[in-house]
N, CA, C and O atoms as a GROMACS GRO file, in nm:
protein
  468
    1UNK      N    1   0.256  -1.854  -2.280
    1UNK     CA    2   0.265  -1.711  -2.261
    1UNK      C    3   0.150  -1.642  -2.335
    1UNK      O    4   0.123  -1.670  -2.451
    2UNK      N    5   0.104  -1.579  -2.284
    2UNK     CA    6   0.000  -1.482  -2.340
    2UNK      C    7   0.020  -1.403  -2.464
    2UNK      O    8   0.122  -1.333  -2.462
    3UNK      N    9  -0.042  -1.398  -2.556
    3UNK     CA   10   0.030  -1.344  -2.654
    3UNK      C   11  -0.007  -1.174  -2.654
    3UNK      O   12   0.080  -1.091  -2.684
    4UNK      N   13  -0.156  -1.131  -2.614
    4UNK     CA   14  -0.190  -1.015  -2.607
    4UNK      C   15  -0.175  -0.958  -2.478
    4UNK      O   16  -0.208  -1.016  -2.375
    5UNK      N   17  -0.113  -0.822  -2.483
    5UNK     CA   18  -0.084  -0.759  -2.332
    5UNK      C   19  -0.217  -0.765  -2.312
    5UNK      O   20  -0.309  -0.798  -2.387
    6UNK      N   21  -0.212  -0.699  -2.109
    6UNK     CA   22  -0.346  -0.646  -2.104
    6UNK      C   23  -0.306  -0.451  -2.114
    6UNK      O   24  -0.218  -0.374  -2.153
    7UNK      N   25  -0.394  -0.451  -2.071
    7UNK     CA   26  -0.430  -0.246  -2.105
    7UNK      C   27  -0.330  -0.149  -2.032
    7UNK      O   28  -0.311  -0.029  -2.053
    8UNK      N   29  -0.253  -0.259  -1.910
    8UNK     CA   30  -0.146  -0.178  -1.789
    8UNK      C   31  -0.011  -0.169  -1.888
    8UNK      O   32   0.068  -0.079  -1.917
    9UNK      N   33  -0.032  -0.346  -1.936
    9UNK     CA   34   0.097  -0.346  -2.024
    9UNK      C   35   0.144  -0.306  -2.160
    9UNK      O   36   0.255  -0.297  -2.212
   10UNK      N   37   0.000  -0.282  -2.206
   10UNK     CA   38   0.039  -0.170  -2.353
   10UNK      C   39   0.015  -0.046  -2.343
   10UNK      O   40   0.025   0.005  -2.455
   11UNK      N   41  -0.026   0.065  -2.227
   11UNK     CA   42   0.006   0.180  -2.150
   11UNK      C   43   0.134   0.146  -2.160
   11UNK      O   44   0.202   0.204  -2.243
   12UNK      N   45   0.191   0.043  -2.076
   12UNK     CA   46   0.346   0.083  -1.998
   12UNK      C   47   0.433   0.098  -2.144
   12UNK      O   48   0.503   0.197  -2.166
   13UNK      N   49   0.416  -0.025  -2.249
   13UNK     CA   50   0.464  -0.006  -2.366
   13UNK      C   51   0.497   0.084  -2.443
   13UNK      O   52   0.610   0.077  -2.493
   14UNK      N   53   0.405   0.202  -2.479
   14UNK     CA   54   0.379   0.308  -2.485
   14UNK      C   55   0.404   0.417  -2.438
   14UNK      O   56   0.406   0.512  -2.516
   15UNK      N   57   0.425   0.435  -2.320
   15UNK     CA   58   0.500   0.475  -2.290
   15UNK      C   59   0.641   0.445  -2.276
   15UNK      O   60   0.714   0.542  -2.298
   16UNK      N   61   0.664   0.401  -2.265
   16UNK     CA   62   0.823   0.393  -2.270
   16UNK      C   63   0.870   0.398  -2.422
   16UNK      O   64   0.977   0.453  -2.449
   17UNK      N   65   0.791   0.340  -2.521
   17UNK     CA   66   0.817   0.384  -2.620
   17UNK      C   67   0.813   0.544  -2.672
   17UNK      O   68   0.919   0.588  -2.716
   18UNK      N   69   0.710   0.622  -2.670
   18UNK     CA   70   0.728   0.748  -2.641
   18UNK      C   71   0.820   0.822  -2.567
   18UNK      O   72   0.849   0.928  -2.623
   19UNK      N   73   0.877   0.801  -2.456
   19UNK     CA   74   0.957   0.852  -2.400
   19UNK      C   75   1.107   0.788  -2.443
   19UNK      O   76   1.201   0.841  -2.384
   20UNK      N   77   1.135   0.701  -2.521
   20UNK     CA   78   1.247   0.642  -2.602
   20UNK      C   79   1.235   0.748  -2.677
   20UNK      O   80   1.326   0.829  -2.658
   21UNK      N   81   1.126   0.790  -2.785
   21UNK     CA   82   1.183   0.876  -2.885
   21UNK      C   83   1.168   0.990  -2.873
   21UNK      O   84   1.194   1.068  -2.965
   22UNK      N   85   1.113   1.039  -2.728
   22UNK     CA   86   1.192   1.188  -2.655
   22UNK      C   87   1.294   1.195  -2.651
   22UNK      O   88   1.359   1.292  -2.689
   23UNK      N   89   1.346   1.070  -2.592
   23UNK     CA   90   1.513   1.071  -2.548
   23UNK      C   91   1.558   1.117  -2.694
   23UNK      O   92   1.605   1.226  -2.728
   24UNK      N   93   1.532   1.008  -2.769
   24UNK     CA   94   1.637   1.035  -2.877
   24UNK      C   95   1.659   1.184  -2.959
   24UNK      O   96   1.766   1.221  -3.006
   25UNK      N   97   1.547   1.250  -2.963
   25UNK     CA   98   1.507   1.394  -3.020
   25UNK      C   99   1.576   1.483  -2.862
   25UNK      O  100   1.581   1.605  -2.875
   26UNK      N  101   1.612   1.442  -2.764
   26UNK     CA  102   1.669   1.541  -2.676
   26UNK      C  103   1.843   1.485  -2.672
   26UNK      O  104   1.926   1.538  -2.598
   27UNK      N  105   1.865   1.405  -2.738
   27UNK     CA  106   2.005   1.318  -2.732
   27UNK      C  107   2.028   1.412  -2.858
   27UNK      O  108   2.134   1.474  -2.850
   28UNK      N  109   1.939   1.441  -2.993
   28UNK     CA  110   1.970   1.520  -3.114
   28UNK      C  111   2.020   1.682  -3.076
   28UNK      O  112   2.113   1.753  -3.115
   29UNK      N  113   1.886   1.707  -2.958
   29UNK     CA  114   1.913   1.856  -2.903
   29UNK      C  115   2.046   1.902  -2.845
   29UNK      O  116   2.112   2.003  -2.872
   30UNK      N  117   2.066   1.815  -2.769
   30UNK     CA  118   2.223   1.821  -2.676
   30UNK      C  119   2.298   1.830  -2.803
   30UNK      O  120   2.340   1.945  -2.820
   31UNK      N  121   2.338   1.725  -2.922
   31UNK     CA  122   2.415   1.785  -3.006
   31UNK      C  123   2.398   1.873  -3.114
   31UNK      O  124   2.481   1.888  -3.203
   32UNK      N  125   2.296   1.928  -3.107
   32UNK     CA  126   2.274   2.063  -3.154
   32UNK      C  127   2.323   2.177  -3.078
   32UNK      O  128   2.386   2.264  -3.138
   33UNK      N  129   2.296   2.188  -2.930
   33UNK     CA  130   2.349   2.270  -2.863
   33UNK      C  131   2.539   2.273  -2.895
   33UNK      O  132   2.605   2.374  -2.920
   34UNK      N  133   2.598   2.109  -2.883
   34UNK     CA  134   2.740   2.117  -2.888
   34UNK      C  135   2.842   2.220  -3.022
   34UNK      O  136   2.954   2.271  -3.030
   35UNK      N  137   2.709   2.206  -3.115
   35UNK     CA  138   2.762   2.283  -3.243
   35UNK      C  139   2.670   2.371  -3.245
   35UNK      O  140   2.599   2.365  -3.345
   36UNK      N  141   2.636   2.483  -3.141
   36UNK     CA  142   2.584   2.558  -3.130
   36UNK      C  143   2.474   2.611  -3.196
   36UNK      O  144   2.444   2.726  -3.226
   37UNK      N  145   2.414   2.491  -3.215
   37UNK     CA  146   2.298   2.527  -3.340
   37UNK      C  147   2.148   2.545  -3.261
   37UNK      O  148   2.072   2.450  -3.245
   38UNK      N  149   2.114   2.709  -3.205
   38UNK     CA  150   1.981   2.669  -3.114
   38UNK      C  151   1.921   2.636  -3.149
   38UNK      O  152   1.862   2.553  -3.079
   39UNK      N  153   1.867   2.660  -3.293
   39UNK     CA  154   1.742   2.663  -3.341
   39UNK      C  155   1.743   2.540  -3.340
   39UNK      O  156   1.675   2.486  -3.253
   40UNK      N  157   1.812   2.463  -3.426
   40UNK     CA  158   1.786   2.307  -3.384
   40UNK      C  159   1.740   2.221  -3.309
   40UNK      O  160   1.673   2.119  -3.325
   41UNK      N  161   1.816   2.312  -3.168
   41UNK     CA  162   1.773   2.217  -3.060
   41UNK      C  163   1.676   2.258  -3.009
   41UNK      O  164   1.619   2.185  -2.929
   42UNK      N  165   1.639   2.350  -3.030
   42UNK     CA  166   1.491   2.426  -2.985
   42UNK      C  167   1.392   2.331  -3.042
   42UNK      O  168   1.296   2.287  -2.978
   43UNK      N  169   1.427   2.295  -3.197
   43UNK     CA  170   1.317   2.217  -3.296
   43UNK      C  171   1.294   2.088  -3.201
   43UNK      O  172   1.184   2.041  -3.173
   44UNK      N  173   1.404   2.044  -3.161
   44UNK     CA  174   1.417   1.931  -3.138
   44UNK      C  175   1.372   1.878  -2.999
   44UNK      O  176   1.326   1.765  -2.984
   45UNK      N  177   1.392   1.976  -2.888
   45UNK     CA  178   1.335   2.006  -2.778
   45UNK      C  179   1.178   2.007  -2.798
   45UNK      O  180   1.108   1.931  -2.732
   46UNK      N  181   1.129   2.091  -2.886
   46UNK     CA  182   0.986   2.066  -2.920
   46UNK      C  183   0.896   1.932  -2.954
   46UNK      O  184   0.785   1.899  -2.912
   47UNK      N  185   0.987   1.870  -3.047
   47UNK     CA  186   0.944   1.766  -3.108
   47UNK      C  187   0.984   1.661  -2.939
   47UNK      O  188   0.900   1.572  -2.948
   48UNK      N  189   1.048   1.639  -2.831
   48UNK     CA  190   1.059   1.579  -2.715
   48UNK      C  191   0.949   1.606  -2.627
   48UNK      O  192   0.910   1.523  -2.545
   49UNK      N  193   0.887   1.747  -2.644
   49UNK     CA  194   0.822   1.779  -2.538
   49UNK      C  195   0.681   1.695  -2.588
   49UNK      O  196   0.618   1.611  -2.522
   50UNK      N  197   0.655   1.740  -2.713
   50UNK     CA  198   0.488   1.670  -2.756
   50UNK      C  199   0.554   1.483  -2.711
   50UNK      O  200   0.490   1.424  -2.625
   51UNK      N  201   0.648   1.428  -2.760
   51UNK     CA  202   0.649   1.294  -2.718
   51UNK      C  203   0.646   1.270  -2.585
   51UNK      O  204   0.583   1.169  -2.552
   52UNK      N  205   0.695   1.332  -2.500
   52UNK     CA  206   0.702   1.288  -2.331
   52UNK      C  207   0.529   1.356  -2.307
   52UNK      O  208   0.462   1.303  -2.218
   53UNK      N  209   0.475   1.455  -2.376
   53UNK     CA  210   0.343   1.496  -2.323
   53UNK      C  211   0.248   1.361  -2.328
   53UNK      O  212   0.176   1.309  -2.243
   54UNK      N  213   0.274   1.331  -2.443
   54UNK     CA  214   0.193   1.207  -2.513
   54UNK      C  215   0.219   1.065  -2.372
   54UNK      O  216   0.141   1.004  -2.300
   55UNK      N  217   0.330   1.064  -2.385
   55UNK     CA  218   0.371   0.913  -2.204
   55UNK      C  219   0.296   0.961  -2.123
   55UNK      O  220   0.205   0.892  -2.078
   56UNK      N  221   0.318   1.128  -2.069
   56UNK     CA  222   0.289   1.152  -1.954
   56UNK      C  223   0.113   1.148  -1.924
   56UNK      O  224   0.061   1.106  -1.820
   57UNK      N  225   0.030   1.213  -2.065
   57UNK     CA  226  -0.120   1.196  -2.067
   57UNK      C  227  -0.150   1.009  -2.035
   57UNK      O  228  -0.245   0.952  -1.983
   58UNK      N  229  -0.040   0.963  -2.085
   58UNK     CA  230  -0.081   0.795  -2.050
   58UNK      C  231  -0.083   0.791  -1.911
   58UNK      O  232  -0.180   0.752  -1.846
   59UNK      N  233   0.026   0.831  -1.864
   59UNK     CA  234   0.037   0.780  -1.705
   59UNK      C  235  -0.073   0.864  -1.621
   59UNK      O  236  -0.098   0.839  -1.503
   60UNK      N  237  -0.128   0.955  -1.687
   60UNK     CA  238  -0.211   1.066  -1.620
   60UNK      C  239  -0.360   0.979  -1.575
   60UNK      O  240  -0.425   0.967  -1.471
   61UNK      N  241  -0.373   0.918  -1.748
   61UNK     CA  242  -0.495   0.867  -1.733
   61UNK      C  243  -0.512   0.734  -1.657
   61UNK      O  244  -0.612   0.700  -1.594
   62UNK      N  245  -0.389   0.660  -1.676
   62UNK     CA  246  -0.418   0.525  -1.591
   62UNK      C  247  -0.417   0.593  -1.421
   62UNK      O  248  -0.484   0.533  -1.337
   63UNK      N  249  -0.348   0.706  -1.384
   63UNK     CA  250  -0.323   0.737  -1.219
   63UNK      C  251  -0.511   0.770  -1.212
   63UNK      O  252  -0.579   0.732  -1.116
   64UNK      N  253  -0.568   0.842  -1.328
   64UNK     CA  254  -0.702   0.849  -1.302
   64UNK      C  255  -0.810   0.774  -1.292
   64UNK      O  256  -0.912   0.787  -1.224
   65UNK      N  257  -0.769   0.676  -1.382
   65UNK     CA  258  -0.854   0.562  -1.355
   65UNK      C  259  -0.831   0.487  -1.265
   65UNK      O  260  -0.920   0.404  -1.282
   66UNK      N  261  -0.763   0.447  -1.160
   66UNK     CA  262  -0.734   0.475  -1.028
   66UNK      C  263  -0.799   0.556  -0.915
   66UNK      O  264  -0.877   0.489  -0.846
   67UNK      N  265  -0.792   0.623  -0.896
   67UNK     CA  266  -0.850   0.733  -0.805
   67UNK      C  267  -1.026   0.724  -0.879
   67UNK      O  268  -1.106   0.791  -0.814
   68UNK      N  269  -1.080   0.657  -0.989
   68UNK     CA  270  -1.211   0.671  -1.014
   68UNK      C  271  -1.237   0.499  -0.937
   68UNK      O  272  -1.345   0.440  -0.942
   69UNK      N  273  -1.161   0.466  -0.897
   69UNK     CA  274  -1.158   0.311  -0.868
   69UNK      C  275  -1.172   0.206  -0.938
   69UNK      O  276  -1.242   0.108  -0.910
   70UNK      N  277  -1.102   0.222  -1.034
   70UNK     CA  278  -1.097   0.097  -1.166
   70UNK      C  279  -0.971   0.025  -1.114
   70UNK      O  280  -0.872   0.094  -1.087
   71UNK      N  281  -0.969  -0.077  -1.102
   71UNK     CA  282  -0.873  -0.227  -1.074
   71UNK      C  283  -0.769  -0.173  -1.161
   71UNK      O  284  -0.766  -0.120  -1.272
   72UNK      N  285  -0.662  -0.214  -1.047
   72UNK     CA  286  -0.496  -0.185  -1.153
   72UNK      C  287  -0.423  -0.229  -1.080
   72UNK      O  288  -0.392  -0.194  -0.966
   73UNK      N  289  -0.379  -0.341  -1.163
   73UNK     CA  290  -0.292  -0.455  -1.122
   73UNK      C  291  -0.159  -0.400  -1.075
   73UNK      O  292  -0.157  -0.282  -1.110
   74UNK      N  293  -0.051  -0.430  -1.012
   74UNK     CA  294   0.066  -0.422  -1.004
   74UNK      C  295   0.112  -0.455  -1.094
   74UNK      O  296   0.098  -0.577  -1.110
   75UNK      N  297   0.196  -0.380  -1.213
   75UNK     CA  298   0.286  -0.434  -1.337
   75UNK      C  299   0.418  -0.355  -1.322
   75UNK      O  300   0.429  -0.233  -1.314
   76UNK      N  301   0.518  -0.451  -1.320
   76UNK     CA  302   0.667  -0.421  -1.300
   76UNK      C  303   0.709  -0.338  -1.480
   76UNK      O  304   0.813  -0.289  -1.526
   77UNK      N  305   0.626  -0.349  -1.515
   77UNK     CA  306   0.642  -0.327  -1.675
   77UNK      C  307   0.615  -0.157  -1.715
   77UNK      O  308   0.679  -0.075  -1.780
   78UNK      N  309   0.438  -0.150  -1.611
   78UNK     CA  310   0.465  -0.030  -1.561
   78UNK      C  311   0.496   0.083  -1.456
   78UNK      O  312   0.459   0.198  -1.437
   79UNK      N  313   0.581  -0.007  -1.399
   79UNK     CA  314   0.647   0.094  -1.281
   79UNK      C  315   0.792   0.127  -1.376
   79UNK      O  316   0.868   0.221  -1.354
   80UNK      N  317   0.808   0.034  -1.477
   80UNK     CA  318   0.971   0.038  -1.533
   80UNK      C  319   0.903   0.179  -1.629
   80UNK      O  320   0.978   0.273  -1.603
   81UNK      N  321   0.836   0.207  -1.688
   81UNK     CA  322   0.757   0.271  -1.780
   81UNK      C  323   0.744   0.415  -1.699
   81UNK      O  324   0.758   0.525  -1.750
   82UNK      N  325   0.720   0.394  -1.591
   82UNK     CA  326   0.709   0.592  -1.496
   82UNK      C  327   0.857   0.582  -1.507
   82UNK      O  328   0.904   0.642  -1.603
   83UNK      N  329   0.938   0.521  -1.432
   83UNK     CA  330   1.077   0.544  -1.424
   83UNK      C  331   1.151   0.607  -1.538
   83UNK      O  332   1.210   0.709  -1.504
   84UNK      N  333   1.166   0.573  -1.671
   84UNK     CA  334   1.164   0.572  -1.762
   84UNK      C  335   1.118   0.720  -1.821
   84UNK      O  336   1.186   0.817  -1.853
   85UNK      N  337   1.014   0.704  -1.823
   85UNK     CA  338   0.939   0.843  -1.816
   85UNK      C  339   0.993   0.985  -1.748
   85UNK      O  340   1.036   1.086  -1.804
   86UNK      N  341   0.978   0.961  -1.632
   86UNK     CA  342   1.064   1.103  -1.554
   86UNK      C  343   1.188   1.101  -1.548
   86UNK      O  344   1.234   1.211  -1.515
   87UNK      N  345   1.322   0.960  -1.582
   87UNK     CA  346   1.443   0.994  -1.640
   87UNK      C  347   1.411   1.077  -1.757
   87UNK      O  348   1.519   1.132  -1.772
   88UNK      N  349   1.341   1.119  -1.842
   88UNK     CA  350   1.364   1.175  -1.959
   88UNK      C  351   1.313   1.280  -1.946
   88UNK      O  352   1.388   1.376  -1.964
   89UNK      N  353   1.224   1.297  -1.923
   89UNK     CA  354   1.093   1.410  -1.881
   89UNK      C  355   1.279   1.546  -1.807
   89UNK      O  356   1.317   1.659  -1.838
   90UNK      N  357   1.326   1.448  -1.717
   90UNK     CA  358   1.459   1.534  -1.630
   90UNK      C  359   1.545   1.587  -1.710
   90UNK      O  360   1.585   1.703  -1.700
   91UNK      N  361   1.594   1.470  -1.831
   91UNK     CA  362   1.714   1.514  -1.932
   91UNK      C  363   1.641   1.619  -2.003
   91UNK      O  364   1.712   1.717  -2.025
   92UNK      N  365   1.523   1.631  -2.045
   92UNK     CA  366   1.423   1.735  -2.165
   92UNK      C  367   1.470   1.892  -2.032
   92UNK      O  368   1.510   2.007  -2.047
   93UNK      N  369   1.443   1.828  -1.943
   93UNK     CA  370   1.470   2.023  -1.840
   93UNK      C  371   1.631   2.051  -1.866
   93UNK      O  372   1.692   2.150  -1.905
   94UNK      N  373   1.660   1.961  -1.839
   94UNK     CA  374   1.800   1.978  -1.826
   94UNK      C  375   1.866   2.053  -1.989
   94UNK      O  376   1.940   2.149  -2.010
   95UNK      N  377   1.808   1.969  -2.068
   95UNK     CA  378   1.897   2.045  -2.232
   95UNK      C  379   1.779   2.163  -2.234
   95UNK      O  380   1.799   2.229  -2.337
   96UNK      N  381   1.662   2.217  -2.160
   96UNK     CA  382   1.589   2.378  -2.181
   96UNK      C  383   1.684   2.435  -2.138
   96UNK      O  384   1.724   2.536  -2.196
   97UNK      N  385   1.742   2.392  -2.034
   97UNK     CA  386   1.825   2.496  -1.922
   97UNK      C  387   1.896   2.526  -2.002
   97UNK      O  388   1.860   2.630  -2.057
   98UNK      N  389   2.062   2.449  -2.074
   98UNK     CA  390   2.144   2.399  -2.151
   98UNK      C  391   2.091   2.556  -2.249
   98UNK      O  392   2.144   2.667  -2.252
   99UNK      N  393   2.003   2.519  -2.300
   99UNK     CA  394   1.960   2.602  -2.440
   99UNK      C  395   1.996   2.782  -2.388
   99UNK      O  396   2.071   2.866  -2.438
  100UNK      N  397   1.906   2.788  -2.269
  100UNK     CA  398   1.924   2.923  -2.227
  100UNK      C  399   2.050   2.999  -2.185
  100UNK      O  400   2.078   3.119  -2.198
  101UNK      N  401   2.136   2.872  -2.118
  101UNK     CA  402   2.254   2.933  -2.079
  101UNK      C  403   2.314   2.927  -2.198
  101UNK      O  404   2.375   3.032  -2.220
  102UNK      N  405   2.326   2.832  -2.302
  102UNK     CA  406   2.432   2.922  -2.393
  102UNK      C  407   2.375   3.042  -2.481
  102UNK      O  408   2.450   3.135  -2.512
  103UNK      N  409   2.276   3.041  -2.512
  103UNK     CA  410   2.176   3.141  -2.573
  103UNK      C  411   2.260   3.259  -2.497
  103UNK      O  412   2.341   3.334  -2.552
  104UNK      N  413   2.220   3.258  -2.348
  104UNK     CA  414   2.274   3.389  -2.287
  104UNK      C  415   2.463   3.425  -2.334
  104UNK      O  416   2.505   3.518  -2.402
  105UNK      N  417   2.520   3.346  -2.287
  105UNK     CA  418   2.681   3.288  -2.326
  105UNK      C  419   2.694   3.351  -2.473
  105UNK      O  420   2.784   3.430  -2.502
  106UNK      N  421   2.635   3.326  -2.525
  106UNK     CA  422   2.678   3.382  -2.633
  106UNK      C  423   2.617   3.505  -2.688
  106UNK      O  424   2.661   3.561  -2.788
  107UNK      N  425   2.506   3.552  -2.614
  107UNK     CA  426   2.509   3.756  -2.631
  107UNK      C  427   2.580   3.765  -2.538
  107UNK      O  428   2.631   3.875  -2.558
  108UNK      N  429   2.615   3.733  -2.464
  108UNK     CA  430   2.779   3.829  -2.398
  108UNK      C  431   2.876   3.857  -2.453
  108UNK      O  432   2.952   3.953  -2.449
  109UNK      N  433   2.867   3.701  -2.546
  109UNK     CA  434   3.064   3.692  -2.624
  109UNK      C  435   2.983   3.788  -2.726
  109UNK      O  436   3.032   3.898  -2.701
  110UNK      N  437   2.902   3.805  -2.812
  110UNK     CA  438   2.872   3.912  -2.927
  110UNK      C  439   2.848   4.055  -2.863
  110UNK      O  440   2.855   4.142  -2.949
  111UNK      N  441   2.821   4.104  -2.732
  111UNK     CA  442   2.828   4.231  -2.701
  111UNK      C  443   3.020   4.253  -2.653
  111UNK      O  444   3.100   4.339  -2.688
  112UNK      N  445   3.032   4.157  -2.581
  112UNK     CA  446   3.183   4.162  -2.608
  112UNK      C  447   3.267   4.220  -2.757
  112UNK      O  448   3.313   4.330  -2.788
  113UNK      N  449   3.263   4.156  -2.791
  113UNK     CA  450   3.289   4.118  -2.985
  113UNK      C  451   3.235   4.268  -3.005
  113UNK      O  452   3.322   4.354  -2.992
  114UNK      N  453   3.137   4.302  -3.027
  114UNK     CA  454   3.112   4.453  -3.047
  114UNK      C  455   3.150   4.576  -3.000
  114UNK      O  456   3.186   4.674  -3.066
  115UNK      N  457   3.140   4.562  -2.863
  115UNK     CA  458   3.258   4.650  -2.790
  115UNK      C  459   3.415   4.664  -2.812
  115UNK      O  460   3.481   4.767  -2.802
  116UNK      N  461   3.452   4.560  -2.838
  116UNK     CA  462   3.617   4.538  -2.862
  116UNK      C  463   3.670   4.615  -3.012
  116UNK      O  464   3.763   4.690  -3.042
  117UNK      N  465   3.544   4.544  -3.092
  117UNK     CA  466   3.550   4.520  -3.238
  117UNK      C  467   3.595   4.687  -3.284
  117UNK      O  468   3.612   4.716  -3.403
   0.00000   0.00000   0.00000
């Protein structure tokens, strides 16, 4: 077995590693949102977005070196690595959304709360 990847397979590495520790900083956000803590998950949403930016500039540059016509092998390693990538890239929209609707959700219940009060 080869002991050193080549350049497709430590891209794909890399990415997926990056986008692992998006997940995990948007897995933190979601339970920040559950205990209603935005700011948190805002932090934390942030700190996901620079990591999935970082995968996605990878996959940007290998799709470019491509289209400049540089040789690129078929690697199952990195097709698992895009996949990977835009599952998370989806969950990161999904907990922005998350953020806004309770953000909103809860100036209602406090103009509520004020009105009543």
């Amino acid at each position: 077995m080869n002991e050193e990847l080549d350049k497709t397979s430590q891209n794909a590495m890399s990415i997926i590693m990056l986008a692992g520790d998006a997940r995990e900083e948007c897995k933190l956000a979601y339970d920040a949102i559950a205990t209603q803590d935005m700011t948190e998950a805002q932090r934390r949403l942030s700190l996901a977005d620079g990591k999935i930016a970082k995968a996605h500039q990878i996959q940007t540059d290998a799709i470019q070196a491509t289209i400049r016509g540089e040789k690129q092998d078929y690697n199952l390693l990195f097709a698992h690595a895009q996949d990977t990538l835009m599952t998370i890239y989806s969950e990161i929209i999904v907990a922005h959304q998350l953020v806004k609707v309770f953000a909103s959700l809860d100036a209602r219940v406090k103009k509520l709360e004020e009105r009543d009060g």
